[in-house]
N, C-alpha and C positions, 0 to 999 in steps of 0.2 A: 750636724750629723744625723739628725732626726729622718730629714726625707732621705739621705742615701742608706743609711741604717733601712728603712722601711724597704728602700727600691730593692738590696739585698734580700732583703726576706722573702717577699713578694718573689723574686725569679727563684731562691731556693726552696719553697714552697710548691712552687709549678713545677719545681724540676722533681719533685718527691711525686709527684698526682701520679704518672704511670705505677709508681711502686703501690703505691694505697690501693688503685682501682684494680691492681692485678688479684688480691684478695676478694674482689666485688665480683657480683657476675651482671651480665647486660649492660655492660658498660662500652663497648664498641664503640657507638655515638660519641659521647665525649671525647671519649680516646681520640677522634678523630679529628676533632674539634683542638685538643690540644696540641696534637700533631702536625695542624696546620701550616701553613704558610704563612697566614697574618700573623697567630700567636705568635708563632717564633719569630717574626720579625716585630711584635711589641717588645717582647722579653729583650731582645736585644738593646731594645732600644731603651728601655729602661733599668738595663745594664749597664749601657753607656753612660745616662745619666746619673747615676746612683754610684759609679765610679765616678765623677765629676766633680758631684754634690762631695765627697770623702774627699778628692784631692784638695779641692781648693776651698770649699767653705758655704753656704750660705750665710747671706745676710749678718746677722753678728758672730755666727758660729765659726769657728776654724776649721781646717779640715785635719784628719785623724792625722796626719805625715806634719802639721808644720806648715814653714817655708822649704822644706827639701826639694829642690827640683827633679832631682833623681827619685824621691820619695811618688811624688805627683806624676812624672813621666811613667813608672810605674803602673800606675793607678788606671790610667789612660793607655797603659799599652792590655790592661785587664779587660778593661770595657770594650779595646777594638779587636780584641785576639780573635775573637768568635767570628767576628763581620768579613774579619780579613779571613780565618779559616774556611768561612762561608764559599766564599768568594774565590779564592786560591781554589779551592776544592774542584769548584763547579766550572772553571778557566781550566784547569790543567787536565782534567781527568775528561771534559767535553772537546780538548784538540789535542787528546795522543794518542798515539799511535797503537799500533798491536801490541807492543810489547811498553804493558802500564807499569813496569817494577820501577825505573827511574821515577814517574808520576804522583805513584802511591809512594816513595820513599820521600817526597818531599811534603807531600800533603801528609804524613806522619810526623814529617817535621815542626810541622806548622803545630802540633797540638803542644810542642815545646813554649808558643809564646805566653799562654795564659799561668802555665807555671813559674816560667821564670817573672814574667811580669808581676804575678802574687808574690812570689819568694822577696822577692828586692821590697816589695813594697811593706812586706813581714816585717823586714828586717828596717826598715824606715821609720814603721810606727812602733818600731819596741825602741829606737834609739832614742826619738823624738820626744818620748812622754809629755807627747798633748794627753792622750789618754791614758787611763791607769788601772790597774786592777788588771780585769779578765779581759779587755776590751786591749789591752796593749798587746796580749798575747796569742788571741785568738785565730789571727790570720798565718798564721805561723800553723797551726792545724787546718786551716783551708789547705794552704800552700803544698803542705803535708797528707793531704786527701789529694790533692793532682795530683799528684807525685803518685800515689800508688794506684790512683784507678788508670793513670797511665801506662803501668809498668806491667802492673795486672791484665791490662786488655792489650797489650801488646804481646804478649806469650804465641807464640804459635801450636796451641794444643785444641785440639778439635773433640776432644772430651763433653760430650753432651751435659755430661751433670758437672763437670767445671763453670760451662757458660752460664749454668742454671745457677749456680750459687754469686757467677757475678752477678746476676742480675739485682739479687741483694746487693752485696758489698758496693758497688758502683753507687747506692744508695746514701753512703758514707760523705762524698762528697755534697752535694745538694743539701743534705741535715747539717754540714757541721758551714754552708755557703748560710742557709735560715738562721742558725744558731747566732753568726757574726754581726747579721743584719740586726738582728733584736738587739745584740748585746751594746750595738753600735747607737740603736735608736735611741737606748735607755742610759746611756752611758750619762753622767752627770745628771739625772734625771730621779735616783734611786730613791734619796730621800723624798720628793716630792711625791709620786707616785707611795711609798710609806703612808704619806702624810693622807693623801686623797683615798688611798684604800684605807685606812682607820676610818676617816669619814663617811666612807660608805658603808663599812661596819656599823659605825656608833647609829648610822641614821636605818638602818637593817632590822639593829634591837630593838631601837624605840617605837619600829612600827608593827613589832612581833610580840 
C-alpha cells in the first residue's frame, strides 16, 4: 500500500499546485509547465499505477480491496477513467459535426466513470477490512468529493463569481485525493513511524 498510497498523494498534490500558485504572483512559467502535455500524461500514468499497486498488492503487501474482483475492477476502472476521458473527449468532439450537443452530452458522460468506479471501490474497501481505522473509510469522501465537483460544475449558471468560488471548492477533491494517499501510505505503519519520530526526538535533545 506504501507505493500506491504515495502514487495517490503525489497526483493530488499536483492537482492542488494551480490552487497554491493562484495566491502567488509570476507564476505563469510553472503554470505552464504543469499544464503541460507531458505532466499530464505522467500523472496519468502514475494514476494508473497507484491504482494497481491498491488493487492488487505489492510484493508482501495486499491490496486495500482484498481478493474482490469487483473491488479491483473498480480500482482499475479509477486509474483508466481519465485516459479513456482523455481520449473519448478528443475522438468525439474532433469528428462532430456542427451541432456538438449529442458530443458534449456524452463526453459529460464519461466524467460519470471515475465516480462510479471510486464509489464501488468505497464500498469494497469498507466491506473488506484489509484496512482499518480511517484508511477503511476515507475513499468514501473521495468518492464523495466526485460527486459534488461534478454536480457543482455541471449547473448551467454563467454567474461570474459562482465560477470564482468554484474554483476553490473544486479544490475539495484533489485535498481529500492527497489526504487518501498519505493515509494509505501510513496505514499499518503508525506505530513504527511513533517509534522512529521519538528517536529522532530523544537524538534532537541530546545534541541540544
Amino acid at each position: 500500500m506504501l507505493l500506491g498510497g504515495v502514487g495517490l498523494a503525489v497526483v493530488g498534490l499536483r492537482e492542488l499546485l494551480p490552487f497554491v500558485l493562484n495566491w502567488m504572483s509570476d507564476t505563469s512559467g510553472l503554470e505552464s509547465v504543469i499544464r503541460s502535455g507531458p505532466a499530464q500524461g505522467l500523472q496519468l500514468i502514475v494514476l494508473l499505477a497507484s491504482c494497481v499497486v491498491l488493487a492488487f498488492g505489492w510484493r508482501k503487501e495486499t491490496g486495500i480491496v482484498g481478493t474482490s474482483v469487483l473491488g479491483r475492477a473498480a480500482l482499475l476502472l479509477v486509474g483508466l477513467a481519465f485516459p479513456i476521458q482523455a481520449l473519448a473527449s478528443w475522438a468525439v468532439l474532433r469528428g462532430a459535426p456542427s451541432d456538438t450537443g449529442p458530443a458534449l452530452l456524452f463526453v459529460t458522460a464519461l466524467n460519470l466513470l471515475p465516480i462510479a468506479g471510486m464509489s464501488v471501490a468505497a464500498v469494497a474497501v469498507a466491506r473488506r477490512r484489509v484496512v482499518e481505522g480511517f484508511a477503511r473509510w476515507v475513499l468514501i469522501g473521495v468518492a464523495a468529493a466526485e460527486l459534488l465537483t461534478f454536480v457543482l460544475t455541471s449547473i448551467p449558471i454563467t454567474n461570474q463569481g459562482y465560477w470564482a468560488a468554484m474554483f476553490y471548492i473544486t479544490a475539495i477533491l484533489p485535498a481529500t485525493l492527497a489526504i487518501a494517499g498519505v493515509t494509505y501510505a501510513f496505514s499499518g505503519r503508525s506505530a513504527a513511524v511513533r517509534r522512529q519520530a521519538r528517536t529522532i526526538y530523544s537524538q534532537w535533545r541530546l545534541t541540544t
